[in-house]
LOZA-690495 format. One record per residue (C-alpha): x, y, z; residue in one letter. Coordinates in steps of 0.1 Angstrom, whole numbers, padded with zeros to 4 digits, always signed. Layout:
BEGIN
XYZA
...
// end
This chain:
BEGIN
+0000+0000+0000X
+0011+0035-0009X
+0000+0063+0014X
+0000+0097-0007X
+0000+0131+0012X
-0008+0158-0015X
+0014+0188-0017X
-0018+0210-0010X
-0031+0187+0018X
-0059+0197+0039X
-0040+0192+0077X
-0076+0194+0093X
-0084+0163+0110X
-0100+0138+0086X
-0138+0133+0092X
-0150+0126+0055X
-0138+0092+0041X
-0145+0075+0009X
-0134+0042+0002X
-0139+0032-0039X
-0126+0010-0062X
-0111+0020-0089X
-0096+0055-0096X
-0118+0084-0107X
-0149+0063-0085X
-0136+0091-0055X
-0143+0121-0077X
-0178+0107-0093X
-0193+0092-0060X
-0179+0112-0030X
-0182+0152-0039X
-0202+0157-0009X
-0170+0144+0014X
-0144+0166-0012X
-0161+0194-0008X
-0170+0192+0033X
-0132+0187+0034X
-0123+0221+0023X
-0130+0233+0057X
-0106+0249+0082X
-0122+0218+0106X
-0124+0192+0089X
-0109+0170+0060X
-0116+0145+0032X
-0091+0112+0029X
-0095+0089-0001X
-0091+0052-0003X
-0085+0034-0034X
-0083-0004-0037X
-0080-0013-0074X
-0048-0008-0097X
-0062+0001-0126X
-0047-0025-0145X
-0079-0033-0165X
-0092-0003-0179X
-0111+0004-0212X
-0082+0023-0237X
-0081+0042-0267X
-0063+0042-0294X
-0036+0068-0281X
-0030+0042-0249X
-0035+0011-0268X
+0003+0002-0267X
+0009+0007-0228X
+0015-0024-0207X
-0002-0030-0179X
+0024-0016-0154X
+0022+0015-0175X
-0010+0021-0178X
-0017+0016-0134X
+0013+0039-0131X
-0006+0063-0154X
-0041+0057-0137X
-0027+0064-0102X
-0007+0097-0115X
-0043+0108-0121X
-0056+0100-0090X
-0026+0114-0065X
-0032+0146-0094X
-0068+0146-0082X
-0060+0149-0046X
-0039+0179-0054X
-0071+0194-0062X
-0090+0183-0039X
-0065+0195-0010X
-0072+0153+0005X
-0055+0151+0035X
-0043+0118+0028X
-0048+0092-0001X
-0040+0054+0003X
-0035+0035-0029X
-0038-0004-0026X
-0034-0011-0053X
-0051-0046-0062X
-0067-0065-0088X
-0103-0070-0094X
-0101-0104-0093X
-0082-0102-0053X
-0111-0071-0048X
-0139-0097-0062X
-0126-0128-0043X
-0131-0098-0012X
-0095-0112+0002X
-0096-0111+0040X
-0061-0089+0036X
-0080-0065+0020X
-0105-0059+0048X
-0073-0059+0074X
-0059-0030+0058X
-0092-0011+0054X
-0093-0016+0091X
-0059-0004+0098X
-0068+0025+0079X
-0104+0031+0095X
-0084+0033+0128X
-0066+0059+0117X
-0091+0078+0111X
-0116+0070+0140X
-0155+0080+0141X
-0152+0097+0111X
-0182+0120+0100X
-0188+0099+0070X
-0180+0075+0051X
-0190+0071+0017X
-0185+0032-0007X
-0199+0019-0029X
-0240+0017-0032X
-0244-0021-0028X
-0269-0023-0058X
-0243-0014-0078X
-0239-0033-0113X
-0201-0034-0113X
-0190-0064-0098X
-0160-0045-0085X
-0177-0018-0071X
-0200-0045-0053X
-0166-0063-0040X
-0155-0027-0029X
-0183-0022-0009X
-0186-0048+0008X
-0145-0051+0014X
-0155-0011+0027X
-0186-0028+0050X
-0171-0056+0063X
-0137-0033+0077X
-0163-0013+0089X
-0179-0041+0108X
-0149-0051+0123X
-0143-0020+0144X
-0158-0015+0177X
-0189+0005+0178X
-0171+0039+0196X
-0147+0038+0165X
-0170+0031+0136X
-0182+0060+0114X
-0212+0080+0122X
-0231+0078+0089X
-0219+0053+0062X
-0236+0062+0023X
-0236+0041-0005X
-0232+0062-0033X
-0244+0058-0072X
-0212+0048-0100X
-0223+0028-0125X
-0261+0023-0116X
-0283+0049-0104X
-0305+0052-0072X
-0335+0072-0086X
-0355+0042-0079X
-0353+0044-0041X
-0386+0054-0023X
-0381+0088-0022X
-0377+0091+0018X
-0346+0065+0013X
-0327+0089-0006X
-0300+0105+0008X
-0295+0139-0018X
-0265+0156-0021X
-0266+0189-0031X
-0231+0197-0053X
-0241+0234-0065X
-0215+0246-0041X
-0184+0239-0063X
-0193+0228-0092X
-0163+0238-0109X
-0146+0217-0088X
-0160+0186-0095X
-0154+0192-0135X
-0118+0197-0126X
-0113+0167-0107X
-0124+0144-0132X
-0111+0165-0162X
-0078+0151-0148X
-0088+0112-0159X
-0074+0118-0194X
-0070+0081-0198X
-0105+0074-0187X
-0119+0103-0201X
-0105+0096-0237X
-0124+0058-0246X
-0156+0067-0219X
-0168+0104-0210X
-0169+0091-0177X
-0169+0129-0168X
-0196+0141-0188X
-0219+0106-0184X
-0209+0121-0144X
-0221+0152-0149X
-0246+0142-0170X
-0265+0123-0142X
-0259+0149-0114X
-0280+0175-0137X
-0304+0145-0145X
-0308+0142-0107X
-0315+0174-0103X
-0340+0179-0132X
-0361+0147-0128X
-0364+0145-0088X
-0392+0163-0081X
-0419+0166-0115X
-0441+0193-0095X
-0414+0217-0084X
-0386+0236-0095X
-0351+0225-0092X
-0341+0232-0056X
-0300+0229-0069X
-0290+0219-0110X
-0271+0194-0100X
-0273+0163-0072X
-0261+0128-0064X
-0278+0101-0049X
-0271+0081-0020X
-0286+0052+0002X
-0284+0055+0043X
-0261+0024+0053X
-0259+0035+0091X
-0283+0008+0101X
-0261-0019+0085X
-0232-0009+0112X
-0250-0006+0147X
-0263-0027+0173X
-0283-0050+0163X
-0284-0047+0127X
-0302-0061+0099X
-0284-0085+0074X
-0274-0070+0044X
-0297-0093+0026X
-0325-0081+0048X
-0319-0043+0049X
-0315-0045+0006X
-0351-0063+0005X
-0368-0042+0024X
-0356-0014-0006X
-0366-0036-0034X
-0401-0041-0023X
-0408-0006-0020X
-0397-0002-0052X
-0421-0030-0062X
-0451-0017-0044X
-0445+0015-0060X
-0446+0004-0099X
-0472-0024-0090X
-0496-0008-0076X
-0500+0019-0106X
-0517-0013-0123X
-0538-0027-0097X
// end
């Protein structure tokens, strides 16, 4: 593991945490924690397991080994923290077949790193609907380091946030809504940086795309409240006393969204 400390670092104590898989899955799911960690009080710390070895390329990257091309990805990502001001970024930097298999080493370190960085604010992973299987070994790598922690130290609210599927289909009073109109400008530049990304997928605009799509089709009898939000589902109750396998807490979710196009027919 490599732990980054950007040249700009935020030296506020660390309350806002994401933990994602790949890089660029920081600067598309956890704005919220970026920007609350531009404060004189607090800070944002990013944790990224993957090593980007098996990304879509283009034809101007096409000839890059692998070594190459995770050495080019995580350039992009420490650049990212630059302009974020993290206080601290730690690159795993592990395959998606160790992060699928959700190796137990994995989890050790995320708990090394969690205690680091006790009772953080919030922590934000992967949204455990997610259709990338990566993302949904990510999370729960993130959730299972997370359970392992005594109570005092674990984080007070833990979000999992949209990547590659979206959560407009929670119940509306499951949605947790960010509101990112306070730097948007920000969030452009963080994943403009992803020029290796950026350059098969527009993972930046298909980003952007969806946080004005959030905005727009939230609420049909209102107008906008922000132009631009992201979407994310309350996992605190998976991480306290008595808890509610995940299994349990996800089906709960489902069937709301079941009652909710169902009964429109009955």
């Amino acid at each position: 593991m490599e732990k980054y400390i950007p040249r700009t670092a935020n030296v506020a104590p660390v309350k806002f945490m994401a933990i994602a898989a790949h890089q660029d899955d920081v600067e598309i799911m956890a704005l919220d924690g970026i920007f609350k960690g531009q404060a004189e009080v607090a800070s944002f710390s990013a944790v990224v397991l993957a090593d980007g070895a098996g990304c879509p390329k283009n034809e101007k990257y096409a000839l890059l080994s692998a070594d190459e091309v995770m050495a080019l990805r995580i350039n992009e990502q420490k650049k990212a923290s630059e302009i974020g001001r993290y206080h601290s970024l730690y690159l795993l930097k592990k395959s998606s077949a160790q992060i699928k298999a959700e190796e137990i080493n994995i989890v050790e370190r995320l708990k090394e790193i969690l205690l680091e960085n006790p009772r953080l604010e919030a922590l934000y992973i992967h949204n455990l609907c997610d259709k990338h299987p990566t993302h949904i070994g990510a999370g729960k790598l993130a959730l299972a380091a997370v359970l392992s922690l005594p109570l005092e130290h674990r984080p007070i609210k833990l979000f999992g946030c949209e990547v590659w599927r979206s959560l407009d289909w929670l119940d509306d009073s499951d949605k947790v809504i960010f509101n990112l109109d306070k730097n948007k400008q920000l969030a452009d530049e963080l994943l403009a940086v992803y020029e290796s990304q950026n350059s098969a997928k527009r993972y930046d605009a298909g980003a952007k795309g969806r946080r004005l799509s959030n905005a727009t089709f939230g609420e049909s009898h209102a107008e906008n409240d922000a132009s631009e939000l992201w979407i994310g589902m309350d996992l605190t109750p998976l991480i306290v006393d008595n808890a509610p396998t995940v299994n349990e807490f996800l089906k709960l979710k489902l069937l709301k969204f079941e009652k909710s196009v169902l009964e429109c027919f009955e």
